[in-house]
C-alpha positions in Angstrom: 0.0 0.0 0.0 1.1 3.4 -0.8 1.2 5.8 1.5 0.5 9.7 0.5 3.3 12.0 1.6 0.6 15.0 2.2 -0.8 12.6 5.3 2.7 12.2 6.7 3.9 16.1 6.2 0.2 17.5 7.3 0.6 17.1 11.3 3.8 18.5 10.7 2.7 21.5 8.8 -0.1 22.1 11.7 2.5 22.1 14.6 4.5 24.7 12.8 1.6 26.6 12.0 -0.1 26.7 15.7 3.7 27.4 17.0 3.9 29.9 14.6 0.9 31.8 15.4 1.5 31.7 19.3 5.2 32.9 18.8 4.0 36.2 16.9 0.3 36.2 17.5 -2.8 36.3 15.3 -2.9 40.0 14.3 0.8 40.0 13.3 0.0 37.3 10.7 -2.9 38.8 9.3 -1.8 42.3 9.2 -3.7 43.9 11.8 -1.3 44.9 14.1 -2.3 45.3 17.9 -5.3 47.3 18.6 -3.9 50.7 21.0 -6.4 52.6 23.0 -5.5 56.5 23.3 -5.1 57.2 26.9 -5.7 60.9 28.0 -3.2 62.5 29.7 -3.5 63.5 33.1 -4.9 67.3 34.0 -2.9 68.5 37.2 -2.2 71.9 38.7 1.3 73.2 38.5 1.6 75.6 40.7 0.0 77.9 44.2 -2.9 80.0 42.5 -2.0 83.5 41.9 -4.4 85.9 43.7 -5.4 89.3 44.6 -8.1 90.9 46.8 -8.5 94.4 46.6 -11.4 97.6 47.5 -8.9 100.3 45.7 -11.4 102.7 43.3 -10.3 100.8 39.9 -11.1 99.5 36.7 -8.7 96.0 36.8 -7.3 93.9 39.0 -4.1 91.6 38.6 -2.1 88.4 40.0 1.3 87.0 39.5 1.8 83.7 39.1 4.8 82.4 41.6 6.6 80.8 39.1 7.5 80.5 35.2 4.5 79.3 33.6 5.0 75.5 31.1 4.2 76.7 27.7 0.8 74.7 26.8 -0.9 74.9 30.0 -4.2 76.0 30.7 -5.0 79.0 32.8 -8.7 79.2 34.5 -9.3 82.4 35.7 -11.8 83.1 38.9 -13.5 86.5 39.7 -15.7 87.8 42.3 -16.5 91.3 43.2 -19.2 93.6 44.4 -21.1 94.6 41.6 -24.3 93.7 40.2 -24.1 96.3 37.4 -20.7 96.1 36.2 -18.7 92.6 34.9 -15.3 91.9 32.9 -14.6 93.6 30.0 -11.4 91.6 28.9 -8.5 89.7 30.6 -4.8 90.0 28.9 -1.4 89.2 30.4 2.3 90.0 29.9 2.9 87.0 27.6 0.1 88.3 24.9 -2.2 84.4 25.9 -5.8 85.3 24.8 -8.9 84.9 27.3 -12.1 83.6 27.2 -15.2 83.6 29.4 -16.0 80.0 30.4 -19.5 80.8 32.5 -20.7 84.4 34.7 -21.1 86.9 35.3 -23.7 85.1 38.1 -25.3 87.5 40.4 -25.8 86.3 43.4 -29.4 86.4 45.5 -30.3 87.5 49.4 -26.8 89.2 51.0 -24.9 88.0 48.0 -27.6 90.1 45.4 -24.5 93.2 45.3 -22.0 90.0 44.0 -20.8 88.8 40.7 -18.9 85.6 40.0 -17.5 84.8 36.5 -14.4 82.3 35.4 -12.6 82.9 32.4 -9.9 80.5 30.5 -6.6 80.7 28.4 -5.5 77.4 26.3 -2.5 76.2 25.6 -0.8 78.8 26.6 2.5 80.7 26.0 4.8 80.7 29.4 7.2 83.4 28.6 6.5 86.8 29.1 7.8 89.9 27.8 10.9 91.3 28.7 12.2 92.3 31.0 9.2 90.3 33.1 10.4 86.9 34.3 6.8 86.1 35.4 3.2 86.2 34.3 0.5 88.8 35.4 -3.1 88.2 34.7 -5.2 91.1 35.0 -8.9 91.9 34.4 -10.0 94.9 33.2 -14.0 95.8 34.4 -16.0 97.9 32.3 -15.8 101.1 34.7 -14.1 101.7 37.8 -15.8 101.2 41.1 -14.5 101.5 45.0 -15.4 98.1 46.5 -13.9 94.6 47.1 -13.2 92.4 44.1 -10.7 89.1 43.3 -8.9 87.4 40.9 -7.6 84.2 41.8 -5.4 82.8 38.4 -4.6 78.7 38.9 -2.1 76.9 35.9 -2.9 73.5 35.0 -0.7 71.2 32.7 -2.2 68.2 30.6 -5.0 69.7 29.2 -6.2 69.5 25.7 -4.5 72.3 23.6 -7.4 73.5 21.4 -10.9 73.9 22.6 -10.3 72.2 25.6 -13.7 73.7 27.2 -16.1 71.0 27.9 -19.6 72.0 30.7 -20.3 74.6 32.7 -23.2 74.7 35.6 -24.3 78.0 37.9 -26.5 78.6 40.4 -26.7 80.7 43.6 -29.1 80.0 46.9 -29.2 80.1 50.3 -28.5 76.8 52.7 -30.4 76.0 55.4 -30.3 74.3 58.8 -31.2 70.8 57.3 -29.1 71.7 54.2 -25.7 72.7 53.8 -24.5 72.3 50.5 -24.0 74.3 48.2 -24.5 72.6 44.9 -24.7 73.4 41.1 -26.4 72.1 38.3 -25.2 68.2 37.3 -23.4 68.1 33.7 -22.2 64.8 31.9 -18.5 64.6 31.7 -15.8 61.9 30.1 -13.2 60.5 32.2 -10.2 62.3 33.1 -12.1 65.6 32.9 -11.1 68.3 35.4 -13.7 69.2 37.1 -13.1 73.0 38.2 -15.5 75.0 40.3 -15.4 78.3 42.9 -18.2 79.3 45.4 -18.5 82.7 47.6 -20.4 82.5 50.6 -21.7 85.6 52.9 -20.0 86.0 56.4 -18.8 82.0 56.5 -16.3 79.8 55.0 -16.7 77.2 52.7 -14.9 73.3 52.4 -14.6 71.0 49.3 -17.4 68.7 48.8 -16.7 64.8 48.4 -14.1 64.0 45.7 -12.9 67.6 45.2 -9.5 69.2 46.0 -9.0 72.6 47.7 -7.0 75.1 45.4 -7.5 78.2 46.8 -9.3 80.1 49.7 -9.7 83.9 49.2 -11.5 85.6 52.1 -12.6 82.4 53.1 -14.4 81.8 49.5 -13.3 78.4 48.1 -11.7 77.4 44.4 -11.4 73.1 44.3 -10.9 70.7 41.3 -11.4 66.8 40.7 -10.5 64.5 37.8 -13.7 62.6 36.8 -13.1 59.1 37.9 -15.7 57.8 34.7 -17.8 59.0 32.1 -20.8 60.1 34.5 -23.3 63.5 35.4 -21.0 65.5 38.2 -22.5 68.8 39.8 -19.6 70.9 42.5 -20.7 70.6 45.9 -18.9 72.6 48.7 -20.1 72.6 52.3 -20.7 75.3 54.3 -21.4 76.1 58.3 -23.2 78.0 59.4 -26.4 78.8 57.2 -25.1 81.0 54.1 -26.4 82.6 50.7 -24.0 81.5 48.5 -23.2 82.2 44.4 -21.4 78.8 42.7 -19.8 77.9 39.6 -18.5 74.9 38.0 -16.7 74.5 34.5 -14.8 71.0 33.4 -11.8 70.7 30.4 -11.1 68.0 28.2 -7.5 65.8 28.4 -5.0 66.1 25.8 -5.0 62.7 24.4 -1.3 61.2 24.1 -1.6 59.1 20.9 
């Protein structure tokens, strides 16, 4: 009887395939390669929050940021002053970034109904100022002068997307009571590794983060905090307050700068 060669060389052949497959996997031999997920980068803050708080008769207010600023980041900028009839004209520094207004002005209700809030944002920013200036000054400019207390706290965050990195924004202003004290704003969907910035002012009391969130800044005892979404899911700011408070709140969130 003859025997076909195929039927002896086959089991061979199928060892060397199935070996051949496990040594440089399926995709390799058929040209698909390995599948890579993008990953956002992580949104962090860089450095203390510049900040001023003045009541001088003027038309602008300005902060200096500690530290030379990484070309790229992201500035938010937070305001606050006494003024229900006036609000930011324009904010400019002394590295030429441009400015935009995220969410405000918000005037506030009860005691807070003399208060604006707004928060404004530069992208991808340039970090070197003008000579002979080592260091960059944010300043708003109002749209007339006026003799009363008003803020601008500037905080620089790296990881950000570059272009249109603004994502949600949520306001809303109240009053807490004896069975509630949180201040809260509106929910908004986000996608993971979103910051999640917001700012409150509260009348005659002092505010703390709410769950999740990190303190950034505390200016007159008015509260700045952040958080990186954890998942794709609805986040509203909540800040706590004691005692009972009217309050004016804010929150805005950015999109990561993907790294593929």
């Amino acid at each position: 009887m003859t025997i076909d060669p195929f039927v002896l060389v086959a089991p061979v052949l199928l060892l060397l395939i199935v070996g051949l497959l496990r040594f440089v996997g399926c995709n390799t031999i058929w040209g698909l390669g390995d599948v890579v997920e993008s990953k956002p980068e992580i949104i962090s803050s860089r450095q203390m929050p510049a900040q001023t708080i003045e009541t001088t008769n003027s038309d602008s207010i300005a902060a200096q940021f500690g530290i030379p600023v990484m070309d790229g980041s992201l500035f938010i900028v937070w305001l606050f002053y006494e003024s229900a009839a006036l609000h930011v004209q324009e904010i400019t520094d002394n590295a030429m970034n441009a400015y935009q207004l995220a969410v405000g002005p918000t005037t506030g209700s009860g005691q807070q109904s003399g208060l604006r809030q707004e928060i404004w944002y530069a992208a991808n920013v340039n970090g070197t100022p003008t000579a002979p200036d080592t260091r960059i000054q944010v300043t708003a400019r109002f749209t007339a002068p006026f003799n009363a207390r008003k803020a601008i706290v500037a905080h620089e965050y790296t990881g950000a997307q570059r272009v249109s990195p603004l994502d949600q924004v949520a306001a809303n202003v109240g009053t807490t009571t004896a069975n509630d004290l949180i201040v809260r704003t509106e929910e908004r969907m986000v996608v993971k590794a979103e910051l999640v910035f917001a700012a409150a002012v509260f009348h005659g009391t002092f505010g703390t983060p709410g769950p999740g969130f990190n303190e950034r800044s505390m200016p007159d005892n008015n509260l700045s905090e952040d958080m990186i979404a954890p998942t794709g899911e609805l986040i509203g700011a909540t800040f706590q307050t004691q005692p009972m408070t009217d309050w004016v709140a804010q929150m805005v969130t950015f999109r990561a700068q993907d790294d593929a």
